[in-house]
C-alpha positions in Angstrom: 89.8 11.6 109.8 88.7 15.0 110.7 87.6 14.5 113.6 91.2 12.7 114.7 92.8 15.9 113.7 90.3 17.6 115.6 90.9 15.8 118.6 95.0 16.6 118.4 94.4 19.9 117.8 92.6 20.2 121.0 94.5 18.5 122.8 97.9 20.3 122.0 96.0 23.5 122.5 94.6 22.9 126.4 97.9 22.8 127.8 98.6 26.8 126.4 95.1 27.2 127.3 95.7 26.0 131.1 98.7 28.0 131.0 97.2 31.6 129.7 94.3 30.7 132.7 97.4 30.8 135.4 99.0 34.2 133.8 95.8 35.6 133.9 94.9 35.0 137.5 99.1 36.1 138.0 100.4 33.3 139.4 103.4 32.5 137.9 106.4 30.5 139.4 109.9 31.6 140.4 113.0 30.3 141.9 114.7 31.2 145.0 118.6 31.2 144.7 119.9 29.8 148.1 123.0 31.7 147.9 126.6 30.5 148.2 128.0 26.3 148.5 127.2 25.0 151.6 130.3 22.8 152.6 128.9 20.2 155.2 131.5 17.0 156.5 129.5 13.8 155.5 129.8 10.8 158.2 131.7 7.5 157.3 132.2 4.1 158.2 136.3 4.2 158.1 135.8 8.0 159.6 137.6 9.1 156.8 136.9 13.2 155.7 134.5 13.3 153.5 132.6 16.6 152.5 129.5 17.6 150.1 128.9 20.7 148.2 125.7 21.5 147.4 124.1 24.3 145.6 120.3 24.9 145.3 117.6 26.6 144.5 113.5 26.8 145.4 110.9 26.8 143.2 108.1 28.9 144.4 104.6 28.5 143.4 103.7 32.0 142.6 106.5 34.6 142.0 104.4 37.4 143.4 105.2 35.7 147.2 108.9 35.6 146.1 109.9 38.4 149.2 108.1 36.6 151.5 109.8 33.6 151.3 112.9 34.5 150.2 113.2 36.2 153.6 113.6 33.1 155.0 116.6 32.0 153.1 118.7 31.4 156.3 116.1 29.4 157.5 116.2 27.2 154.2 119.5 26.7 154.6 119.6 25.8 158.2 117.4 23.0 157.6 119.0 21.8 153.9 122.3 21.7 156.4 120.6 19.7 159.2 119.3 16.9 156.8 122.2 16.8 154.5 124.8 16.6 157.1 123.0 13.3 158.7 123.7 11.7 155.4 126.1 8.7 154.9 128.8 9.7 152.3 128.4 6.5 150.5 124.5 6.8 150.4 125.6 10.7 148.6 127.2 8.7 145.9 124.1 7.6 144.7 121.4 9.3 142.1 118.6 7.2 143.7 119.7 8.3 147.3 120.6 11.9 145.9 116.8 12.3 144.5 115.4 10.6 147.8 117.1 12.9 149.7 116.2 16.1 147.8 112.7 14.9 148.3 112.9 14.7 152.0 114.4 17.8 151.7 111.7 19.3 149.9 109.1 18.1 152.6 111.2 20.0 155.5 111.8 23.5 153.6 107.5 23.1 153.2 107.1 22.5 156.5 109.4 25.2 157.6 108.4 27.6 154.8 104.6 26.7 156.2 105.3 27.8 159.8 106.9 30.7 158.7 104.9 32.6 156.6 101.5 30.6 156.8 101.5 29.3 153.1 102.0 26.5 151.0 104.4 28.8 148.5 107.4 25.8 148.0 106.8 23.2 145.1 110.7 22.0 145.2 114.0 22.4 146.8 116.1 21.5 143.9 120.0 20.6 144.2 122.3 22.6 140.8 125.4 21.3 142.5 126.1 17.8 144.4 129.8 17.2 144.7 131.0 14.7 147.3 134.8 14.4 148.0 
C-alpha cells in the first residue's frame, strides 16, 4: 500500500517538477494579442454577404522572444486574413472546420514567424472571437 501511495505521490509531483526545470532555464510562455477584429467577406454559394469576425491571439513559446515576434504582428495578420478569407461561409459554421482551420492557420503564422525571425517561437494561433454573419 505504501508503495501505491508512493507511486501517486511521485507522479503528481513530476509535472511541478518539469515545470520549476522550465522557470529555471527562463522560458516561460506568453501570448501575443493580435490587436483589433479583423472583418473579412466570406464566399458563398448564393453570393449572399456574408462576413467573419475574428479575434486572436499567439502563444509564444518563450516570453523572453515576445518583441521579436510581436514585431511581426502585421505580418500575422496578413496571413490569418489571406487563409480566412478563402474560407466557405458555411464551412465557418462549423467547430470541426473552425478547429481545422485554426490549425492550418497555426502552420502558416510558424512558417511566416520562421522566415522572419529565424526561430521556431509560435506554439498556437488561437481564435477568442469567431462570429460569422
Amino acid at each position: 500500500m505504501q508503495k501505491i501511495v508512493f507511486g501517486l505521490f511521485l507522479l503528481m509531483l513530476s509535472p511541478a517538477l518539469l515545470a520549476a526545470e522550465d522557470d529555471a532555464a527562463g522560458v516561460s510562455p506568453g501570448y501575443i494579442p493580435l490587436g483589433k477584429p479583423m472583418i473579412l467577406n466570406l464566399a458563398t454559394q448564393d453570393n449572399r454577404l456574408t462576413f467573419l469576425q475574428v479575434t486572436g491571439d499567439v502563444l509564444i513559446k518563450d516570453e523572453s522572444n515576445k518583441d521579436e515576434v510581436e514585431i511581426h504582428v502585421p505580418a500575422i495578420r496578413h496571413e490569418l486574413i489571406l487563409l480566412l478569407s478563402e474560407q466557405d461561409a458555411d464551412d465557418m459554421k462549423s467547430p470541426i472546420k473552425r478547429e481545422e482551420v485554426r490549425k492550418r492557420a497555426t502552420q502558416k503564422v510558424k512558417a511566416r514567424i520562421e522566415e522572419l525571425v529565424g526561430s521556431d517561437e509560435v506554439a498556437e494561433v488561437l481564435f477568442s472571437t469567431f462570429l460569422v454573419q
